[in-house]
C-alpha positions in Angstrom: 0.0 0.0 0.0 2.5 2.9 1.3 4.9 1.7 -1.7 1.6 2.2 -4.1 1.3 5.4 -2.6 4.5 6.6 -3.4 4.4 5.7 -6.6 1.3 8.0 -7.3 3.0 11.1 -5.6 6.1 10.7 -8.1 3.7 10.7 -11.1 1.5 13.7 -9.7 4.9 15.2 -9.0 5.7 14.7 -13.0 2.2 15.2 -14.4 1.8 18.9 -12.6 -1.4 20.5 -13.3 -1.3 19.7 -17.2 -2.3 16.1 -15.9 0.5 14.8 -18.8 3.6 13.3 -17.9 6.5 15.2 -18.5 9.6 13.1 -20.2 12.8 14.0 -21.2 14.1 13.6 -25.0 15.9 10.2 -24.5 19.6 11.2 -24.1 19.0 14.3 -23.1 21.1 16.6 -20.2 20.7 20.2 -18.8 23.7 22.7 -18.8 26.3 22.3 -16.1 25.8 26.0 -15.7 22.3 26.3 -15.8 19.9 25.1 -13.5 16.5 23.6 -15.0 13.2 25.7 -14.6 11.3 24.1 -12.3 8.6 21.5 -14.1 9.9 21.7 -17.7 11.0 19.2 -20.0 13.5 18.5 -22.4 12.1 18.8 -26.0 15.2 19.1 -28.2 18.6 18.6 -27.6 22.0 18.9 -29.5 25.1 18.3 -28.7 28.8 18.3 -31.0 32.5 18.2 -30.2 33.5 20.8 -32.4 31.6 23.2 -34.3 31.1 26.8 -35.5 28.6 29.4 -34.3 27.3 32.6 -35.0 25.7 34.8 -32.0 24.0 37.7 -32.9 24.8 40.9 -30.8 21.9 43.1 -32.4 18.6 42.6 -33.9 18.7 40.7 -37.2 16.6 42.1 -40.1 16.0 39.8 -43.8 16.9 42.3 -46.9 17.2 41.4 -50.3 17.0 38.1 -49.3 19.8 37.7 -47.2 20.2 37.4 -43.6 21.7 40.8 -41.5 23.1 41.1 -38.3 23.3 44.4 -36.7 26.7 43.1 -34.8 27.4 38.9 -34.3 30.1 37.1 -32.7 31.7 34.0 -34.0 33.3 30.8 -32.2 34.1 27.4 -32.4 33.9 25.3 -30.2 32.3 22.3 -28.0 28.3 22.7 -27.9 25.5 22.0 -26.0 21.6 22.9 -26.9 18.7 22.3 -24.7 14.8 23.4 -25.7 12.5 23.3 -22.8 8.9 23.2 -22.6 7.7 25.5 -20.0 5.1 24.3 -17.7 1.7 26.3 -18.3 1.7 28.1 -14.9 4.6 30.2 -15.8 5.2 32.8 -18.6 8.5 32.4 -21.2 9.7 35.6 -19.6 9.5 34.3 -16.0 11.7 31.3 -17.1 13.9 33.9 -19.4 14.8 35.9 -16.2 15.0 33.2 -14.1 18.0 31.9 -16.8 19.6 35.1 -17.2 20.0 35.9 -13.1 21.1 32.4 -12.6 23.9 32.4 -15.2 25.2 36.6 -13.8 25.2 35.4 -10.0 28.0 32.5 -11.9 29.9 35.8 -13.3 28.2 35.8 -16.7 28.7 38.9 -18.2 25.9 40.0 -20.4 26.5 41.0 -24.5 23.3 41.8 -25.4 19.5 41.6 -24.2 16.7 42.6 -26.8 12.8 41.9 -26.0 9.7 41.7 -28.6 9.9 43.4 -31.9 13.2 45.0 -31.4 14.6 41.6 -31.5 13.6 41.4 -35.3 11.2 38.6 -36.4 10.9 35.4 -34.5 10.7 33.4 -37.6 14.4 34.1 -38.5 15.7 33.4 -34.7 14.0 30.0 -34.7 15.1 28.9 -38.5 18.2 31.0 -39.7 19.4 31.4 -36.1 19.0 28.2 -33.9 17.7 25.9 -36.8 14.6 24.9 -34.5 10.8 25.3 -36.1 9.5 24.7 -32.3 10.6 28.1 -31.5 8.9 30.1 -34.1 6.3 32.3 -31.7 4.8 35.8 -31.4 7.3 38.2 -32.2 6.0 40.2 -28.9 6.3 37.7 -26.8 10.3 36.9 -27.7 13.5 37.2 -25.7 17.0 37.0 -26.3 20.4 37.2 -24.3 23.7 36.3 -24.9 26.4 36.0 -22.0 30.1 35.0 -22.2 31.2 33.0 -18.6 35.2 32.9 -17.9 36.4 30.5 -15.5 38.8 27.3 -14.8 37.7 25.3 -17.4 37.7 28.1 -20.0 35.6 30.7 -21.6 32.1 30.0 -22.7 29.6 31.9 -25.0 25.8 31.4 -23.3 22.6 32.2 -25.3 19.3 32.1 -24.2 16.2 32.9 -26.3 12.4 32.4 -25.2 9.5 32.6 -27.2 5.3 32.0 -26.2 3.9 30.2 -29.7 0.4 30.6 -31.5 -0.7 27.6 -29.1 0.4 29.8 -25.9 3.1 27.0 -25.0 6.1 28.6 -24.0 9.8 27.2 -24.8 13.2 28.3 -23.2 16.0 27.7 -25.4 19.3 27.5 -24.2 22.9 27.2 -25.4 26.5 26.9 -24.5 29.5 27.3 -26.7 32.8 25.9 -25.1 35.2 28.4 -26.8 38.5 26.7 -28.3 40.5 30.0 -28.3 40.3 33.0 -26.4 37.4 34.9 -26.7 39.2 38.5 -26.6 37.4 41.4 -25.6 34.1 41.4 -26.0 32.0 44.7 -25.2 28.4 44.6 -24.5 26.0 46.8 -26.2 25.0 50.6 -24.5 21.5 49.8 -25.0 22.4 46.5 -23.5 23.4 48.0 -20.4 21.2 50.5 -19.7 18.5 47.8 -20.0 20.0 45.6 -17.4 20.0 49.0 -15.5 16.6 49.5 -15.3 15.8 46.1 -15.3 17.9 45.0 -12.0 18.4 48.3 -10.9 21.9 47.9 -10.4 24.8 47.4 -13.3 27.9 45.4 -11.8 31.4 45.8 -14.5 33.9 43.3 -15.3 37.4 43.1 -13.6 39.0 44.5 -17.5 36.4 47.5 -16.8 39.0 50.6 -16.2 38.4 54.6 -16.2 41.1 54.4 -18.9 39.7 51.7 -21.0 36.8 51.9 -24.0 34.6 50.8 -21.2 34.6 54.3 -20.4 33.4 55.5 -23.6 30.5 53.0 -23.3 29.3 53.2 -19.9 29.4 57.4 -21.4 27.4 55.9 -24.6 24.9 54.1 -22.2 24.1 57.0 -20.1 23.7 59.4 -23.0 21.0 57.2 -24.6 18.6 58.6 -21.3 19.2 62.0 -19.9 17.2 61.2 -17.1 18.8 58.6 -15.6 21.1 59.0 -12.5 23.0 57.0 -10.6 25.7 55.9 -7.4 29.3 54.7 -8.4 30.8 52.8 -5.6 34.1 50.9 -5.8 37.5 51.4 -5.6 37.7 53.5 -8.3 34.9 54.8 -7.8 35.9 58.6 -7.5 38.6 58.2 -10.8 34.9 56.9 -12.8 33.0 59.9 -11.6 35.7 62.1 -12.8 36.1 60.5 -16.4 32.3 60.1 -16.8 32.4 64.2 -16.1 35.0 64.5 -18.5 32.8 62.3 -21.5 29.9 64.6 -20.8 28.2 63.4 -18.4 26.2 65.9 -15.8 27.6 66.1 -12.2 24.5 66.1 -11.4 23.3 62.7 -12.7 26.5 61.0 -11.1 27.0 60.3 -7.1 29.2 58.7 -5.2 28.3 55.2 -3.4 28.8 54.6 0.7 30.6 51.6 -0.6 34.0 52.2 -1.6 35.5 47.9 -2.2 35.5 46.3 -4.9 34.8 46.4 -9.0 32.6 49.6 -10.0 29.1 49.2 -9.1 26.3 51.7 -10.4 22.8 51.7 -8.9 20.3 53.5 -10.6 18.5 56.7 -8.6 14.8 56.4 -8.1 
């Protein structure tokens, strides 16, 4: 009896409120990096040793026929590709967030974040893109991130991309690239960062970030695109940022120094 009992709890356990059960693709893994939304399921998976990809770092637009990138990033490398069905009691863009916090608390650094339209058409992300027809959705309802991860076992280019179809089922895609060579340095986009800005409210640079380097100039470009933002700089540095942000044009009066004074540069936006 209890053992019968136990049985059912595992399979209401997979079922969730769908009342299907939920099985993986046979051979199927998760990321290393990345831990699974709760309650989804595997629904395509690829894996090679070696191979080449392209990451787009804008929107991508179809003209004349042919495929264009605002910006893109090429690699080789070894690579993992895991499509997951998204249980029906949470959105695409819960699971989207839930990726993309999950992989910056690792010490992902984020390349570029587009939502909805600005993204360009969903059509080409799921077919020219990631070669998947499952993920051919609304283009409203459509997110994308890419993310490069450093560490012991090497560098690592992360995409994410979610999309809510026709059918309202929701998939989370997710990819990792093991680079073969160094990446090199690879600079997010302005509008990149001042949506993570907004978004989380607080904007955390690399170690390579320096008052003397281009990310100056871009953390300038970011701030230009909205006048009305202002923000805290805390960090070691902190005072040497204020003054070269200052010197790129940017107000006084939009820029403050932070209580903390440890660390990488932080900024955290000023209600």
């Amino acid at each position: 009896m209890r053992g019968a009992l136990q049985r059912m709890v595992l399979v209401l356990a997979a079922t969730g409120a769908g009342g299907v059960l939920a099985v993986d693709l046979p051979g199927s893994r998760d990321l290393d990096v990345l831990p699974r939304f709760p309650s989804s399921q595997i629904v395509d998976f690829r894996e090679s040793v070696q191979t080449e990809r392209l990451y787009p770092q804008g929107s991508i637009r179809r003209i004349s026929g042919r495929l264009r990138y605002e910006r893109e990033i090429l690699a080789q490398g070894s690579y993992r590709a895991v499509t997951y069905e998204l249980p029906r009691t949470h959105t695409a863009e819960q699971a989207f967030n839930a990726a993309r916090e999950a992989l910056l608390e690792r010490g992902s650094e984020l390349l570029y974040w587009c939502q909805g339209r600005e993204c360009g058409a969903s059509s080409l992300w799921a077919n020219a893109v990631f070669g998947n027809a499952t993920l051919y959705g609304s283009d409203e309802q459509q997110a994308y991130a890419l993310l490069r991860l450093s560490g012991a076992e090497g560098e690592s280019l992360l995409s994410l991309y979610s999309i809510t179809r026709g059918n309202r089922r929701a998939y989370l895609h997710v990819e990792q690239l093991k680079a073969a060579s160094p990446l090199g340095e690879l600079l997010p986009t302005p509008e990149t960062l001042l949506r993570q800005l907004r978004h989380d409210g607080r904007l955390k640079l690399p170690e390579a970030a320096e008052p003397e380097s281009s990310w100056a100039e871009l953390l300038a470009r970011c701030l230009s695109l909205d006048s009305t933002v202002r923000v805290s700089l805390s960090g070691t540095r902190a005072g040497e940022w204020h003054e070269r942000l200052k010197a790129l044009r940017i107000g006084a009066v939009r820029l403050e120094l932070g209580d903390g004074q440890g660390g990488l540069l932080e900024l955290r936006l000023l209600r």
